[in-house]
Wavefront OBJ file of the C-alpha trace (Angstrom):
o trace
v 0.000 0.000 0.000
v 0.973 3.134 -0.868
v 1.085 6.519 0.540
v 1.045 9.884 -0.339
v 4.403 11.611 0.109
v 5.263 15.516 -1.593
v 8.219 15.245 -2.921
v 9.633 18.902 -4.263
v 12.337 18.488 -6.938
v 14.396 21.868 -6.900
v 17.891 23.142 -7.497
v 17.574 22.932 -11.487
v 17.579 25.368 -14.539
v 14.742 24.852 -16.627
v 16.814 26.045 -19.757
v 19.524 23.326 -19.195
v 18.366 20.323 -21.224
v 20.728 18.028 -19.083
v 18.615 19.473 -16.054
v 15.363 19.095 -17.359
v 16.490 15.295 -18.581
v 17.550 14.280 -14.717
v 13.951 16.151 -13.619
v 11.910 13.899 -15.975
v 14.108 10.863 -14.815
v 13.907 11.807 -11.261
v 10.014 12.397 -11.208
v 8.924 9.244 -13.736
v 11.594 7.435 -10.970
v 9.328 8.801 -7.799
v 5.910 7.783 -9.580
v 7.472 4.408 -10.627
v 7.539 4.134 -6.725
v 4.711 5.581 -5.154
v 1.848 6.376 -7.826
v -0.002 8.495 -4.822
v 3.463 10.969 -5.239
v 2.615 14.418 -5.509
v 5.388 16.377 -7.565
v 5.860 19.927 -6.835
v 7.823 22.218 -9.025
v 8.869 25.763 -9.339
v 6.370 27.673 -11.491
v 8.966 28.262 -13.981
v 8.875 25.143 -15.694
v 5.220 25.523 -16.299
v 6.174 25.100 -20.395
v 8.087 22.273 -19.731
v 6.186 18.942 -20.650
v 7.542 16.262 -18.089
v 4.777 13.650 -19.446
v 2.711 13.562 -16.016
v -1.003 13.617 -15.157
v -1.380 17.870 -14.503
v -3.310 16.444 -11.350
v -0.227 15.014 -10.101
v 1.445 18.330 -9.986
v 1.426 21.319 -8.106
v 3.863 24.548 -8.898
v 5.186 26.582 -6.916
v 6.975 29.830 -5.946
v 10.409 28.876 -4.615
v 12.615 31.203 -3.401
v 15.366 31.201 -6.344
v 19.113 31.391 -5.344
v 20.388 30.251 -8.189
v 21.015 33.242 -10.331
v 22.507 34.970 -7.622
v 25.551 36.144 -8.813
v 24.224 37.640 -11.618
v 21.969 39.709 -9.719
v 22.106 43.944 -9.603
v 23.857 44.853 -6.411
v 19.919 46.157 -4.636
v 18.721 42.751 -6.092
v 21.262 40.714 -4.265
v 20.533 42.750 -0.832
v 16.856 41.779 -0.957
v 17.000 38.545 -1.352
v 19.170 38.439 1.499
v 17.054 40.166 3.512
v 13.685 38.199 2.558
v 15.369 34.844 1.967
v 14.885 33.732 5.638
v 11.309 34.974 5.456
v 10.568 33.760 2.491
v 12.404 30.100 3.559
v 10.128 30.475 6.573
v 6.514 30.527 4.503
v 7.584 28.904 2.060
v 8.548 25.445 4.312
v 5.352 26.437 6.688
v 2.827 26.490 4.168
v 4.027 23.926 1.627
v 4.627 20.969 4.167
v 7.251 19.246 1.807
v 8.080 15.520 2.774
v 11.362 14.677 0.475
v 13.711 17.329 -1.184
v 15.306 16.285 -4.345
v 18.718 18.414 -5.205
v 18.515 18.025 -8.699
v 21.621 19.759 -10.332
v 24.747 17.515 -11.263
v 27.480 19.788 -10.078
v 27.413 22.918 -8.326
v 29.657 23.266 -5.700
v 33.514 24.293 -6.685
v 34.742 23.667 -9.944
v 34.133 27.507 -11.151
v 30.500 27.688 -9.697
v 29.238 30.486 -7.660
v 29.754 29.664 -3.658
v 27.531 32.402 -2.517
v 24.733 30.775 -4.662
v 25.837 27.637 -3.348
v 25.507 28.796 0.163
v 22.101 29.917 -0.248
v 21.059 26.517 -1.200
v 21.868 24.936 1.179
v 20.682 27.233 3.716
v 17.514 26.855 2.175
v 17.557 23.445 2.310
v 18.140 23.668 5.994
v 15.335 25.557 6.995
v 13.477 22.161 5.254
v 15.094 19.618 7.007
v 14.452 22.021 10.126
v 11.090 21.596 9.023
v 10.668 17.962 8.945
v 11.309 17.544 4.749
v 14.207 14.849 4.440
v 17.221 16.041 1.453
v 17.966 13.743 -1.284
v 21.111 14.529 -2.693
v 20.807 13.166 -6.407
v 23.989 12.202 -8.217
v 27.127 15.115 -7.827
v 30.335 16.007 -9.332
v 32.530 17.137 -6.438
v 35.679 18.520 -7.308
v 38.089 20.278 -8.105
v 37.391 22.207 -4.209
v 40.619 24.796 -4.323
v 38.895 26.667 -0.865
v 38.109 25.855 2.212
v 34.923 27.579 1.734
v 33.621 24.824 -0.621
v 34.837 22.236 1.121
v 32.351 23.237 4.423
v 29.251 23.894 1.473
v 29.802 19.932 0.989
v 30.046 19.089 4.627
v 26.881 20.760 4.882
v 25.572 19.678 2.387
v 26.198 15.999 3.581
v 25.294 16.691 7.311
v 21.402 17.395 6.149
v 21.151 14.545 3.556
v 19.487 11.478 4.462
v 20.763 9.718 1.163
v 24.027 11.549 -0.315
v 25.101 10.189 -3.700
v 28.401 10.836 -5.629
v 27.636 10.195 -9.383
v 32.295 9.273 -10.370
v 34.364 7.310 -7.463
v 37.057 10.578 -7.815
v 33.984 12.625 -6.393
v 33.384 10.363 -3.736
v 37.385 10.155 -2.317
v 36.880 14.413 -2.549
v 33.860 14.389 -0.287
v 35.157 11.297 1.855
v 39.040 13.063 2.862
v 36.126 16.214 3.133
v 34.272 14.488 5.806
v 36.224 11.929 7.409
v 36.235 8.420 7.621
v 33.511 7.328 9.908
v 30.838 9.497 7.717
v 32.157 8.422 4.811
v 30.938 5.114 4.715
v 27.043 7.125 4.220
v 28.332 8.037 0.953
v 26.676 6.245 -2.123
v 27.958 5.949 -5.466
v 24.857 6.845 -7.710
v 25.502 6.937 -11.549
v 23.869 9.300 -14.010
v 20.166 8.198 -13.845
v 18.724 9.842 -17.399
v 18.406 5.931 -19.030
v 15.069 5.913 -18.629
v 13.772 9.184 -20.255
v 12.261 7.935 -23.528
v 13.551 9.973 -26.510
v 10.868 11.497 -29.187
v 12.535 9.214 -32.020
v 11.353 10.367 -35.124
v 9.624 13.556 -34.047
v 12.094 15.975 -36.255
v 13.444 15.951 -39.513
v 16.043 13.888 -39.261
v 18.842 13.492 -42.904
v 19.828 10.150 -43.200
v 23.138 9.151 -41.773
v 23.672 12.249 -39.271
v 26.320 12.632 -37.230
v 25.794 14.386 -34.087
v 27.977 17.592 -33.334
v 27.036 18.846 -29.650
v 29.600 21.918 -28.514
v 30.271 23.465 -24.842
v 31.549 26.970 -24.053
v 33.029 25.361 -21.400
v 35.721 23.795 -23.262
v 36.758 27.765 -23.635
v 36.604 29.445 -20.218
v 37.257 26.404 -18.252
v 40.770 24.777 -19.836
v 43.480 26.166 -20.484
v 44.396 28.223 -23.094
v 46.184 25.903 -25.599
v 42.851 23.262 -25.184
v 40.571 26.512 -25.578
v 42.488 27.067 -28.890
v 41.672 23.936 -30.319
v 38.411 23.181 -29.517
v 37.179 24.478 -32.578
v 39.819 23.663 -34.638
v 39.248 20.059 -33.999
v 35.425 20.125 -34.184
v 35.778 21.685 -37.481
v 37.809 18.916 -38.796
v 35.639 16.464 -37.395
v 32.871 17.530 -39.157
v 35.053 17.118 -42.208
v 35.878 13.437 -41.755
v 32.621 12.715 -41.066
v 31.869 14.307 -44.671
v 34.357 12.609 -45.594
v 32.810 9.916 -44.687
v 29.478 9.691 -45.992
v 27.894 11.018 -42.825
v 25.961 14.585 -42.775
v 27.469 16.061 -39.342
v 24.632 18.272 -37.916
v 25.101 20.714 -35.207
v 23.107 19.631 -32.023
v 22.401 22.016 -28.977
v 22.267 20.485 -25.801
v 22.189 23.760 -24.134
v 21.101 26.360 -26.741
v 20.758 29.450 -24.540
v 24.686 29.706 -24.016
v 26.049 27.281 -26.717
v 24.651 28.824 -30.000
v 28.286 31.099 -29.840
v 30.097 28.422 -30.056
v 27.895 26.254 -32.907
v 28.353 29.645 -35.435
v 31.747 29.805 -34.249
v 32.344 26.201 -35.662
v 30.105 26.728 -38.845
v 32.432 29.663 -39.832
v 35.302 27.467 -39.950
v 33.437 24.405 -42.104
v 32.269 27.334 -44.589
v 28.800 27.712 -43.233
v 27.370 24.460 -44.958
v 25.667 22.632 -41.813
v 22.725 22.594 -40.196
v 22.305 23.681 -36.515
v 19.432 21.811 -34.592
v 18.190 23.711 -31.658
v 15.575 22.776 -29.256
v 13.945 23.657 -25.707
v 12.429 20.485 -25.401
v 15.209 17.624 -24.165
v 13.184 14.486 -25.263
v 12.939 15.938 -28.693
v 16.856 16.540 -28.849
v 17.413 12.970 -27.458
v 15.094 11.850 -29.598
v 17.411 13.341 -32.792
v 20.577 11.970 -31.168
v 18.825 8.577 -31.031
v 18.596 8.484 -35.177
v 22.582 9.543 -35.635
v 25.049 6.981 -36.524
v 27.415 8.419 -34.177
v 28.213 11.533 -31.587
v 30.599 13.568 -31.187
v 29.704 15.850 -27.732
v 32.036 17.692 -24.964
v 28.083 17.997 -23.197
v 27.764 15.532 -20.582
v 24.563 14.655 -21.376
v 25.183 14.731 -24.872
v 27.335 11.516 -24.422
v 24.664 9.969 -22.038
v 21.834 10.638 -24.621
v 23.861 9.176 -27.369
v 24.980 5.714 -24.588
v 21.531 5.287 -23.543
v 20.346 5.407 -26.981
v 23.301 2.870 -27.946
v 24.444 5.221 -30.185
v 28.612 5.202 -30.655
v 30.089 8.268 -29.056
v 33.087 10.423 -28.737
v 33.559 12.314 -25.825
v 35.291 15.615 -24.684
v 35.263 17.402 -21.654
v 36.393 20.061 -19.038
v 35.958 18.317 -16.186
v 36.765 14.595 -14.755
v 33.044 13.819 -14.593
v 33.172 13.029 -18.462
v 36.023 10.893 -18.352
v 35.109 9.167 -14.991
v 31.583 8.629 -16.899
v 32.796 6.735 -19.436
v 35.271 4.429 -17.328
v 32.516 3.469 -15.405
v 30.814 1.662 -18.559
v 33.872 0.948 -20.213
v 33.907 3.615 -22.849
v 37.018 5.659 -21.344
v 38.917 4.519 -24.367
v 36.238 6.647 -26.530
v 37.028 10.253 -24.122
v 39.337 12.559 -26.138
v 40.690 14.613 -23.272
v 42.477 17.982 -23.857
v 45.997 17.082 -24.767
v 45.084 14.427 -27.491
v 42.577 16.993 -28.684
v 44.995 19.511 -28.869
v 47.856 17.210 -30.644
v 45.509 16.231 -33.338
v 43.203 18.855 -33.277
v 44.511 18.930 -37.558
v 45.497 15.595 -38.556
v 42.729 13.732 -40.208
v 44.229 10.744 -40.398
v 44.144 10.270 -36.405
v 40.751 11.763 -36.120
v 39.651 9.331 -38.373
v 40.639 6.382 -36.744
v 38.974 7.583 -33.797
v 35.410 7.532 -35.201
v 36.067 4.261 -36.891
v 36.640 2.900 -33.401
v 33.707 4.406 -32.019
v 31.271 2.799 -35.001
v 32.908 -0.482 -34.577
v 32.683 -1.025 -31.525
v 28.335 -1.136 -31.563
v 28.654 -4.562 -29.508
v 30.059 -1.762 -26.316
v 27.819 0.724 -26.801
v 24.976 -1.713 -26.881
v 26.024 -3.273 -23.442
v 26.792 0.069 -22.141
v 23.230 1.022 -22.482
v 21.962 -1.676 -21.071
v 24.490 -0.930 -17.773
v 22.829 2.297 -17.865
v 19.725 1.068 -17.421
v 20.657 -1.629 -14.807
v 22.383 1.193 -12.299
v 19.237 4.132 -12.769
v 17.352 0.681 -11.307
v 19.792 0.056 -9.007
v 20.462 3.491 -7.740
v 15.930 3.618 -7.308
v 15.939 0.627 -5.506
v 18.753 2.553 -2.597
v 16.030 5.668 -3.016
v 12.668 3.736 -2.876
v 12.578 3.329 0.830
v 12.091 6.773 1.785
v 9.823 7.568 -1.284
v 7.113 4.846 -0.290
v 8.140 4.246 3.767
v 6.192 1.229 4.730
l 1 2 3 4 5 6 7 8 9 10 11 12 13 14 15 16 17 18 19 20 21 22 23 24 25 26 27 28 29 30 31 32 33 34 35 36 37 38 39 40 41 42 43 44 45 46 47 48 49 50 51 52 53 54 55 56 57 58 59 60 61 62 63 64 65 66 67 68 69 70 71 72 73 74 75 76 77 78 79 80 81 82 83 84 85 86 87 88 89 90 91 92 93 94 95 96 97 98 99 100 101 102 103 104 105 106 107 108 109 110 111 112 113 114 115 116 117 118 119 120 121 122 123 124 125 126 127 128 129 130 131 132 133 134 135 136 137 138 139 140 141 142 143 144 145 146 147 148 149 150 151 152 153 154 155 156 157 158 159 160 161 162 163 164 165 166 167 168 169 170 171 172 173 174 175 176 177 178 179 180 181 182 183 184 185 186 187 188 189 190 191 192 193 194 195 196 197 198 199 200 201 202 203 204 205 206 207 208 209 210 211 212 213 214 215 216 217 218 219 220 221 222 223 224 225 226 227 228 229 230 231 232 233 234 235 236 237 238 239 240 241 242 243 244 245 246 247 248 249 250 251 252 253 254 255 256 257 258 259 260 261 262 263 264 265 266 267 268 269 270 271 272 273 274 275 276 277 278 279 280 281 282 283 284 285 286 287 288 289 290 291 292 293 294 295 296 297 298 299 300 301 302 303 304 305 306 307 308 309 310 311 312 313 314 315 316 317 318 319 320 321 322 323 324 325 326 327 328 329 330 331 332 333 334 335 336 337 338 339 340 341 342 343 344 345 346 347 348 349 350 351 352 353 354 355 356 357 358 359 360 361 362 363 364 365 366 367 368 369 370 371 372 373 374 375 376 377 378 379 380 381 382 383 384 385 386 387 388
């Protein structure tokens, strides 16, 4: 028998494809549970079709830290002033039962601390008020200040299940928080497997080869791998021509990554298509038809693996390589140096998508891992989402 818990899934953007795919996993994951779930959601993602009875759900106004930062200077004061009143009706009125910390990674690594620390204060005043935190899967590190170090001992101190999506994130928050606490920790993988894709829903050309940029691979490498990035997507897109294939330009976050998609159709002469969409089951649903990926988005590569779909990877950040390893696609991450020493040679680029097309047999088993730890990483949640 079930019974009827409110479950409020927060700490997202609603512009961030990845984020909306790990809400849609995350609430189709709570329902699979406990069907007598009620979902509550920030009123901003009222255009946002998450595929769920409307009577299920109930929107709300949450007090919103997350743009912080960017915030006028008079902008910044009053939300400091009214946060702790608005925490205070907000937690009174709502009578939330489970808290679901959505984003991937926001806690060092380049990310905002003050925003950070507004979170989680915000999540305290929950717990405080009887709601229990479940910290979804994390990228922790790198943590270069003492500062963020204490945001993740907090962080962990209010959870009552903490997960660590890469094992390099879970030895950062274990030396974090000692030995003895560290054994709470869970390893939780990437749990987006089981958002269906809208296959077919777009025109799709025959033979596409996915392109997916990041403007992260500029502001958060160094120099000489900020340099090449484009270089080396351009050429890709050239042996893929080369190929046969018709490379096509895929956003996976089109609000800050359509810079860097012109930026790489100037140096291919302008001849490809861009494909841009708000709506992540329709852009998963694209990747699905491709032959084969080529994404520095880290839920590019996890749309194209849980589609079975061969895949190169790139990325800023461990979590993309630590991703992979954990299915046993690490071979198929181009990190920044190899980018950068081949970032011209066609010859070696080459090879590298031949690899990734001939090895179907891996992807195909890596999707169905996939699969088998989003159940497995449901089955640790369950009890608190349907308490007998």
């Amino acid at each position: 028998m079930t019974s009827s818990v409110r479950c409020l899934f927060t700490n997202f953007s609603p512009r961030n494809l990845g984020d909306c795919l790990m809400v849609d996993a995350a609430i189709h994951g709570v329902i699979a549970i406990n069907q007598a779930a009620t979902i509550l959601l920030p009123q901003n993602t009222h255009d946002i079709d998450f595929h769920i009875n409307s009577g299920q759900v109930k929107r709300l106004r949450i007090p919103d830290y997350r743009n912080f930062a960017n915030q006028p200077r008079r902008a910044k004061l009053g939300s400091l002033m009214s946060g702790p009143f608005q925490d205070f009706r907000f937690w009174k009125r709502e009578n939330v039962d489970l808290i679901f910390d959505i984003s991937g990674f926001y806690i060092g690594g380049g990310h905002d601390s003050q925003r950070a620390r507004n979170i989680i204060n915000h999540y305290r005043k929950g717990v405080e008020s009887g709601a229990k935190l479940i910290v979804l899967p994390k990228t922790f590190g790198p943590l270069s200040n003492n500062s963020d170090k204490d945001l993740v001992a907090e962080l962990f101190d209010l959870s009552s299940i903490f997960f660590c999506r890469d094992q390099k994130s879970l030895e950062t928050v274990s030396k974090i928080i000692g030995t003895t606490k560290s054994k709470r920790i869970q390893l939780g993988f990437d749990y987006t497997a089981s958002v269906p894709s809208d296959a077919g829903s777009s025109q799709h050309p025959k033979q596409a080869a996915a392109i997916i940029p990041n403007v992260r691979m500029l502001d958060r490498t160094n120099p000489l791998v900020a340099e090449s990035f484009f270089p080396f997507m351009a050429e890709a897109i050239k042996v893929l021509g080369l190929k046969g294939l018709t490379p096509v330009i895929v956003l996976q976050q089109p609000d800050i990554d359509m810079r860097a998609a012109e930026e790489i159709r100037k140096l291919v002469g302008g001849d490809i298509e861009i494909f841009s969409s708000f709506d992540h089951r329709k852009v998963k649903g694209f990747i699905y038809d491709c032959d084969i990926v080529l994404s520095a988005r880290f839920h590019g590569i996890l749309n194209a693996i849980s589609s079975g779909v061969p895949v190169l990877g790139l990325g800023w950040n461990h979590k993309y390589e630590e991703m992979l390893k954990s299915l046993n696609l690490d071979r198929f991450f181009v990190d920044g140096a190899r980018m950068t020493q081949i970032k011209g040679d066609q010859e070696q680029i080459s090879k590298l998508i031949d690899d990734a097309m001939n090895a179907q047999a891996d992807f195909t088993s890596a999707r169905a891992r996939h699969a088998e730890l989003t159940s497995e990483l449901w089955d640790k949640i369950s009890p608190l989402v349907n308490p007998a």
